[in-house]
DOZA-924710 format. One record per residue (C-alpha): residue number from 1; x, y, z. Coordinates in nm, 4 decimals. Layout:
BEGIN
<k=NUM | X=X | Y=Y | Z=Z>
...
***
This chain:
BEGIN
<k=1 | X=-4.9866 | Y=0.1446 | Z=0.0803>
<k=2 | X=-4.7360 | Y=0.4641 | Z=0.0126>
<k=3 | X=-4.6270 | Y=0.5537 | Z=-0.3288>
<k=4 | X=-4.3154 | Y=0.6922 | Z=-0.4025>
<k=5 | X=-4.3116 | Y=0.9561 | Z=-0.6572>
<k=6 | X=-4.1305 | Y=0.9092 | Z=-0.9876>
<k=7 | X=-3.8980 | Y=1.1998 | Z=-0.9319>
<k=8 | X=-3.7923 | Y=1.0399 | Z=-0.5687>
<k=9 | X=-3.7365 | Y=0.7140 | Z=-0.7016>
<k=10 | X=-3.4238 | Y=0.8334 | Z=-0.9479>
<k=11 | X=-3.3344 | Y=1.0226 | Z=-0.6723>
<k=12 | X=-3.3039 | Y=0.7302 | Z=-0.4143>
<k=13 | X=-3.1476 | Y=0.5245 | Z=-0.6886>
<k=14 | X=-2.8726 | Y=0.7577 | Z=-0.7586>
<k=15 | X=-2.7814 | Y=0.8251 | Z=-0.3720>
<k=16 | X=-2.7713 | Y=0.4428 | Z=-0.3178>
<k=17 | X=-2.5037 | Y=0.4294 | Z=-0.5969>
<k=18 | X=-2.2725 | Y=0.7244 | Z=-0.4264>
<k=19 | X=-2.2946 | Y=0.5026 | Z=-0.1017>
<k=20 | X=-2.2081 | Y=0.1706 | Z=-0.2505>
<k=21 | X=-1.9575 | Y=0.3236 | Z=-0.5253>
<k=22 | X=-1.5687 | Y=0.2354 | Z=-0.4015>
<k=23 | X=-1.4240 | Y=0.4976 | Z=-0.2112>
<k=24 | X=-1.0470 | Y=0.5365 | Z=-0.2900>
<k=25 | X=-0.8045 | Y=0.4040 | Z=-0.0083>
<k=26 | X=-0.7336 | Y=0.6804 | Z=0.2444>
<k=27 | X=-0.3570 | Y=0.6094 | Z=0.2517>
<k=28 | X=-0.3415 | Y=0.4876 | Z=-0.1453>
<k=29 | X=-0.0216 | Y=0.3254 | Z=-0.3130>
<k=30 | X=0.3056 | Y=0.5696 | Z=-0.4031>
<k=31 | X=0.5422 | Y=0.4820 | Z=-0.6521>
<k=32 | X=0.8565 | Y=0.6700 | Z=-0.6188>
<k=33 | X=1.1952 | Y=0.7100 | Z=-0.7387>
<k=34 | X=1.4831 | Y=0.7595 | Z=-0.5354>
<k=35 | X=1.8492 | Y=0.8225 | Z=-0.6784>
<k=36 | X=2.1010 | Y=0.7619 | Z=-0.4316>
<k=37 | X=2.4692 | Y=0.8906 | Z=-0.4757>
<k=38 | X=2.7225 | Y=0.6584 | Z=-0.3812>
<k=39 | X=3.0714 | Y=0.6483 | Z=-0.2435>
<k=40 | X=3.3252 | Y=0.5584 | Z=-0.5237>
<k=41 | X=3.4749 | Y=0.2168 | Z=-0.4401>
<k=42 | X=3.1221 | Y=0.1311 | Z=-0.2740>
<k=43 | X=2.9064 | Y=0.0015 | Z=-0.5268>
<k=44 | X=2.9422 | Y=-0.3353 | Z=-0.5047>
<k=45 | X=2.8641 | Y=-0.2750 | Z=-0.0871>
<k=46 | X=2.5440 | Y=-0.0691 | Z=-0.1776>
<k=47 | X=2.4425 | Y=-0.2824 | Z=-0.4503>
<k=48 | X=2.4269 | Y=-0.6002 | Z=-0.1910>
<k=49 | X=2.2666 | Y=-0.3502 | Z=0.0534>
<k=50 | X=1.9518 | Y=-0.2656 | Z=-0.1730>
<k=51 | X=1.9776 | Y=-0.6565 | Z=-0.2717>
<k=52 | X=1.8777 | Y=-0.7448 | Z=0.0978>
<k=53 | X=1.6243 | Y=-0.5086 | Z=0.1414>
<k=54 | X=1.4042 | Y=-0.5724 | Z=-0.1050>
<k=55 | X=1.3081 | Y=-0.9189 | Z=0.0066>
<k=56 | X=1.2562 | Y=-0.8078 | Z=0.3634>
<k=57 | X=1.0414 | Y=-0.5218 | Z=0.2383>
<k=58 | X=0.7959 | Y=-0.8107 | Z=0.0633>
<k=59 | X=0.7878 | Y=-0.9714 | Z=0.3823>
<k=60 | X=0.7182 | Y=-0.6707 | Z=0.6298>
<k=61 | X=0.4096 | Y=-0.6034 | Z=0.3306>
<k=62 | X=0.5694 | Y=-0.2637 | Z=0.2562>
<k=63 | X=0.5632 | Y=-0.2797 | Z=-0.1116>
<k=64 | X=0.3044 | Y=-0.3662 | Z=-0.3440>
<k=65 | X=0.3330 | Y=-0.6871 | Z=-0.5634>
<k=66 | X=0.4961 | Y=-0.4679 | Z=-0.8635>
<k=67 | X=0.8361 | Y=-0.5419 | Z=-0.9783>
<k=68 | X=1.0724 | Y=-0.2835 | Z=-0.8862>
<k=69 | X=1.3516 | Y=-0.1543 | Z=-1.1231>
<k=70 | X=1.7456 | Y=-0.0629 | Z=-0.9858>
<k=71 | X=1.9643 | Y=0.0979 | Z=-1.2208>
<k=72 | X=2.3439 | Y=0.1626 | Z=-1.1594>
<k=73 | X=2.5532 | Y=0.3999 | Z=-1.3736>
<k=74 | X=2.7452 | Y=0.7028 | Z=-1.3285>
<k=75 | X=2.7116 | Y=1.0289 | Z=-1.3547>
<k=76 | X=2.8928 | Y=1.3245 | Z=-1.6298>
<k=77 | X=3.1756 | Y=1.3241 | Z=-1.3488>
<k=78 | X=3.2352 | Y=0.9767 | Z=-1.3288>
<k=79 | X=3.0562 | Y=0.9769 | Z=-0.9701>
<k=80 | X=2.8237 | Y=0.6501 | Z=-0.9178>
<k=81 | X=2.4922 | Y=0.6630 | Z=-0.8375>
<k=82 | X=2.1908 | Y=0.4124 | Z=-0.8213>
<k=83 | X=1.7968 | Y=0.4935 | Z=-0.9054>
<k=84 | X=1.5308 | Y=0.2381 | Z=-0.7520>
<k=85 | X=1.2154 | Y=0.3238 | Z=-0.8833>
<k=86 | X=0.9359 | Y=0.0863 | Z=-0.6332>
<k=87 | X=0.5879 | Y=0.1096 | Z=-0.5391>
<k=88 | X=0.5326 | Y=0.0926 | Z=-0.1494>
<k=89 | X=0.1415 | Y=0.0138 | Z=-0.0270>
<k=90 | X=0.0810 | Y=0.3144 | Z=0.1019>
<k=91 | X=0.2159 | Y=0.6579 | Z=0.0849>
<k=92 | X=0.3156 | Y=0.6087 | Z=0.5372>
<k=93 | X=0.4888 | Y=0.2230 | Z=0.4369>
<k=94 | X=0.8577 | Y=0.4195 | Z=0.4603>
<k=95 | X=0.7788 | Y=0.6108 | Z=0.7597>
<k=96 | X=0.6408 | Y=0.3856 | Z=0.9768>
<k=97 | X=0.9108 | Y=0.0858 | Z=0.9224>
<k=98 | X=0.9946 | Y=-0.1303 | Z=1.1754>
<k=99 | X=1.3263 | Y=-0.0327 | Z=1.3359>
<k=100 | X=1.4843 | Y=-0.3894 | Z=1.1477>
<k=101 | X=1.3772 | Y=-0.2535 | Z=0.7913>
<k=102 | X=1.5561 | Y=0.0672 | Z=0.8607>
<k=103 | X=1.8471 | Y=-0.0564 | Z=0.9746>
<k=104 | X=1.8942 | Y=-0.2487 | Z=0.6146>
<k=105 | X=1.8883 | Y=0.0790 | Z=0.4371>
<k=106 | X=2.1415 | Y=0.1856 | Z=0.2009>
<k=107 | X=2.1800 | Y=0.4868 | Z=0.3357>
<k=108 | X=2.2565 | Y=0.4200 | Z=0.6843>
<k=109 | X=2.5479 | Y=0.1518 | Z=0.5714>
<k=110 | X=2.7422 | Y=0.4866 | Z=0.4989>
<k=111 | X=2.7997 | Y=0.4433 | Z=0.1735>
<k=112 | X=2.5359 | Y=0.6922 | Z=0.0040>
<k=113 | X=2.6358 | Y=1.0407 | Z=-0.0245>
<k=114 | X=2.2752 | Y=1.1524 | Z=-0.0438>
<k=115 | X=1.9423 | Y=1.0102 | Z=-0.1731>
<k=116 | X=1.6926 | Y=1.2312 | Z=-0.3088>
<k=117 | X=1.3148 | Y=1.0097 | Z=-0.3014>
<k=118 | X=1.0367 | Y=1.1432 | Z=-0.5802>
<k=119 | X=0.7041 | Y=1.0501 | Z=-0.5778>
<k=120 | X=0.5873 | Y=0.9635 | Z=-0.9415>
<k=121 | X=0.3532 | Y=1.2391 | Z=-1.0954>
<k=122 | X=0.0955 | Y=0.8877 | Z=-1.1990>
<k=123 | X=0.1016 | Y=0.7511 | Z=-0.7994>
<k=124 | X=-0.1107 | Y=0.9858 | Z=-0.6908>
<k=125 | X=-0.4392 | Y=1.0700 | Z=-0.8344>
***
């Protein structure tokens, strides 16, 4: 019968942890916020816009189970703008979205003067 020696025993122990520990996702969660300027006189049009995506989002399984969090106000000019702060499931949801999901954004209505997306500093680790 073989022995194995007290100092390989920790030793196998501790590598049989590393290869059962969970390994973070390759392509983890992103939260992000993206403010999007908006053509005066089309709030109400982008507002419905961002309404509508949302739920097709949830059903494509693009974004995580999280609430997400619209806010409409203006800015010191009086210009409008909107900030949607969401979570997506992975940092590639956005980018590889089926041509339907794209066609509901905001942006392409033509009624955002810009968008500008930021990853939030906590998403990724």
């Amino acid at each position: 019968m073989k022995t194995i020696s007290i100092v390989t025993y920790p030793a196998l122990l501790a590598l049989a942890t590393l290869c059962n520990a969970q390994q973070p996702p390759a392509d983890p969660p992103e939260t992000v916020m993206a403010t999007f300027r908006v053509r005066s006189g089309k709030e109400a049009e982008f507002a419905k816009a961002l309404e509508q995506a949302w739920p097709s989002y949830r059903r494509a399984g693009m974004v995580s189970n999280k609430p997400h969090l619209v806010v409409q106000d203006v800015d010191e000019t009086g210009a409008p703008y909107f900030v949607e702060i969401l979570t997506w499931k992975s940092h590639h949801a956005p980018d590889q979205a089926p041509a339907e999901i794209r066609a509901l954004w905001p942006g392409s209505k033509c009624c955002a003067k810009g968008a500008k997306v930021i990853p939030a500093a906590s998403s990724r680790k």
